[in-house]
C-alpha positions in Angstrom: 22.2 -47.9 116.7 24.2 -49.2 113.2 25.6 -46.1 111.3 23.9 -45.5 108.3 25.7 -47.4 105.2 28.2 -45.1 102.8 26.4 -44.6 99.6 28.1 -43.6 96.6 25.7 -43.3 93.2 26.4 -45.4 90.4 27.7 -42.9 88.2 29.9 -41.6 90.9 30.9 -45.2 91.3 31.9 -45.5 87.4 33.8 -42.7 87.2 35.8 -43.8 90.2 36.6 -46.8 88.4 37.4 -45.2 85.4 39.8 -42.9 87.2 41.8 -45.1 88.5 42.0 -47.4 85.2 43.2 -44.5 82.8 45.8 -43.7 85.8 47.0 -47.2 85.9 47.2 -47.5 82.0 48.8 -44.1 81.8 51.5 -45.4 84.0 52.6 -48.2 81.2 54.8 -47.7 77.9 53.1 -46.9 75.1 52.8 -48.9 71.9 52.2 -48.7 68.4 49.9 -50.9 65.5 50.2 -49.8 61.9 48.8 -51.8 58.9 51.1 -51.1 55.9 51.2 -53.0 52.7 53.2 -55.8 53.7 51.3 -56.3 56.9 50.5 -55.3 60.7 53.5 -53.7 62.8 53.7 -53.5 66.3 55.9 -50.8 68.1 56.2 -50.8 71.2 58.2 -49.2 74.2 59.6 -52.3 76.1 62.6 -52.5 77.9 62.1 -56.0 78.5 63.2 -59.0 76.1 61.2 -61.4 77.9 58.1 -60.0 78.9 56.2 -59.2 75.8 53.6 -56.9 75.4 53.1 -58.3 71.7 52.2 -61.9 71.0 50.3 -64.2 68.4 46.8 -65.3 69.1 46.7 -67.9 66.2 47.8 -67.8 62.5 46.7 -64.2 61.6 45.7 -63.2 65.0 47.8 -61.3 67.0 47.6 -59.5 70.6 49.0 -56.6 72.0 48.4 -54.4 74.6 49.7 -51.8 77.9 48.9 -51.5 81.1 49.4 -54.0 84.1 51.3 -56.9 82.9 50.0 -59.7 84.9 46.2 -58.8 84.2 46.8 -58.3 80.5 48.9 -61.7 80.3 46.1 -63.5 82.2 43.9 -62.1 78.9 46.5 -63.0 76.3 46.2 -66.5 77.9 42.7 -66.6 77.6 42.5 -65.8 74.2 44.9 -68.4 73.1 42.9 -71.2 74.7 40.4 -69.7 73.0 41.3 -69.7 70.0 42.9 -73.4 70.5 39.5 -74.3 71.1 37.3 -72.8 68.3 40.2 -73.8 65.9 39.7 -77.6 67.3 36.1 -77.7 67.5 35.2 -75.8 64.4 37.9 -75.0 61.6 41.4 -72.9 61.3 39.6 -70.1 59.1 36.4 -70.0 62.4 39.0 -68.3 64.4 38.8 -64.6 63.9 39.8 -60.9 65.6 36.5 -60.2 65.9 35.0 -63.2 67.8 38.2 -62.9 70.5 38.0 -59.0 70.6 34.3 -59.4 71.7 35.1 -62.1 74.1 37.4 -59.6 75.8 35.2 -56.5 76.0 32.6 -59.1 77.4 34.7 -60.3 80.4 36.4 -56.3 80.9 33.0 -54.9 81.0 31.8 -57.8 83.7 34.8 -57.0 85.9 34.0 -52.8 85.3 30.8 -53.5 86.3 30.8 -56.2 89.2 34.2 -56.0 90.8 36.1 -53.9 92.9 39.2 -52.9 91.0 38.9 -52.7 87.1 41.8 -54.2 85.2 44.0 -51.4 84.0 44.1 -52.7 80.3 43.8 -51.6 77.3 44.7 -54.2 74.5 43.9 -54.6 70.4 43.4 -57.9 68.7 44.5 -57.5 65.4 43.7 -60.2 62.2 45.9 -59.5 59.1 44.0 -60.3 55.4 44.3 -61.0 52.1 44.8 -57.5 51.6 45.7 -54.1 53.5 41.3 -53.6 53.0 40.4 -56.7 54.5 42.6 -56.2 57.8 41.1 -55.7 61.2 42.0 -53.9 64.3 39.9 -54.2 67.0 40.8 -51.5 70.0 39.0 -53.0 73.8 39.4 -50.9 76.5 39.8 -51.2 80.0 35.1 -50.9 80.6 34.7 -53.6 77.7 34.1 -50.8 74.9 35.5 -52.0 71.7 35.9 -50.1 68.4 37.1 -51.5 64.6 39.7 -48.9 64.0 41.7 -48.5 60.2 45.0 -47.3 59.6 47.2 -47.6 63.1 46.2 -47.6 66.7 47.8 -46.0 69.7 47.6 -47.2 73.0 49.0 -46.0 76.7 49.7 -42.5 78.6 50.4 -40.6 75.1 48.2 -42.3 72.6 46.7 -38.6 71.3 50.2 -37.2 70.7 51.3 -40.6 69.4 48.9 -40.5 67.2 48.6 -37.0 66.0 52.7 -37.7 65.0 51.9 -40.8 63.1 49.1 -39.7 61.6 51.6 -36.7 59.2 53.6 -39.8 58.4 51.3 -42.5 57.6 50.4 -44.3 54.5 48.6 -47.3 53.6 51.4 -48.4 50.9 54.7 -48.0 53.8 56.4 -51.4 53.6 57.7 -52.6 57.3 60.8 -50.5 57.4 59.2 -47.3 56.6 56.4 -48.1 59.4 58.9 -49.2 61.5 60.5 -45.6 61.2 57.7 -43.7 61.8 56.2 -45.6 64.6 60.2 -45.4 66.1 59.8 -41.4 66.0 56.4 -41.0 67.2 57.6 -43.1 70.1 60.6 -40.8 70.3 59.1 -37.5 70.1 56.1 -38.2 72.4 59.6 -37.8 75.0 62.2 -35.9 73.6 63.9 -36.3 77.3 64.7 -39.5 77.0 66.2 -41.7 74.4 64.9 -44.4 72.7 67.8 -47.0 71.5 66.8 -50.4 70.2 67.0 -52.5 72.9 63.7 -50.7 74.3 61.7 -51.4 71.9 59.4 -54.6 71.2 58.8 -55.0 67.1 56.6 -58.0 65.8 55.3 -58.5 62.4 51.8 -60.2 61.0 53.4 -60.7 57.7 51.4 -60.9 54.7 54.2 -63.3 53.1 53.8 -66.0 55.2 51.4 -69.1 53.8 50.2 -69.7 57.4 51.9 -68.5 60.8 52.2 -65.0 60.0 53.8 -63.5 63.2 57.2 -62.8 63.8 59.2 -61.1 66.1 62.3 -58.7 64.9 65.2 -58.7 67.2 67.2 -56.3 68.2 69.5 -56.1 65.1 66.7 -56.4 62.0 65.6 -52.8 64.3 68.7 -51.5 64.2 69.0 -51.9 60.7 66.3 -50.5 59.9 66.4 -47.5 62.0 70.3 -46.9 61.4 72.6 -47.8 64.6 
């Protein structure tokens, strides 16, 4: 006689999943997005200079996230086709956050759902405006959820204490040094045991300056500048 099959219930099931997600994305460095005046900043804790956990989308479009590198790059890669191909087929301007952030939680929440192993992502897709009102953070999450946050986002292992730091700092009118700064000693506090020099962190720009391509990434002395050494 054939054992009887192992059953595990559905919600069982989900939670195991999303378990072993928030452990995989709790692993990562953490990382930063503030809208300011000037723009969208991106801090992030990155020892690497050549594996980037901040890159541009298209013109105004820009990606971040943490997590596992190789499943979050094979999303970044996604989107730019993406984009490539509504820009072609449609218009520059028919290229938004909000269209690629949705195409994202579609394809996490399939692979949630239907696969084995869930990616351990969590990523944003940020579009910079006219203005500081009319820029865009969309936050996906590892299940496919998605949420339009305002202000500054933070993702990874210590995105509550991140965020409860930034948040006594923060203010809509910061210029990119100032937000710089304050992302830089959130980063630092949420570990006071180690240091955090320059060369670890990963700083881009969507800067509201720029007629077209608006990101940029600051190297390691335009941070040290800022932040003093």
């Amino acid at each position: 006689m054939s054992p009887m099959p192992y059953y595990v219930s559905p919600e069982q099931l989900m939670k195991d999943r999303a378990d072993y997600a928030r452990k995989g994305i709790a692993r990562g460095k953490s990382i930063l997005a503030i809208e300011c005046a000037a723009g969208i900043i991106f801090v992030a804790e990155n020892p690497s200079s050549t594996l980037h956990k901040v890159s541009e989308l298209y013109d105004r479009v820009a990606f971040c996230a943490v997590g596992k590198y190789n499943e979050f790059e094979n999303l970044r890669i996604a989107g730019v086709r993406l984009a490539d191909m509504r820009g072609y087929v449609y218009g520059r301007e028919d290229v938004t956050a909000k269209a690629i952030a949705n195409a994202y939680a579609q394809a996490l929440g399939t692979i949630f759902t239907q696969e084995m192993k869930p990616y351990e992502v969590e990523l944003l897709v940020a579009n910079l405006g006219e203005d500081h009102s009319t820029d865009e953070l969309y936050h996906v999450l590892y299940d496919g959820s998605v949420s339009d946050e305002q202000g500054f986002v933070a993702m990874g292992g210590q995105a509550e204490a991140l965020a409860n730091t930034l948040a006594q700092q923060y203010e809509a009118t910061m210029n990119f040094d100032d937000a710089l700064k304050a992302g830089a000693q959130a980063l630092a506090a949420a570990d006071p045991s180690r240091p955090l020099g320059t060369q670890n962190l990963e700083v881009a720009v969507l800067d509201r300056a720029r007629p077209r391509r608006a990101f940029r990434r600051l190297d390691d002395a335009d941070v040290a500048r800022v932040l003093g050494g």
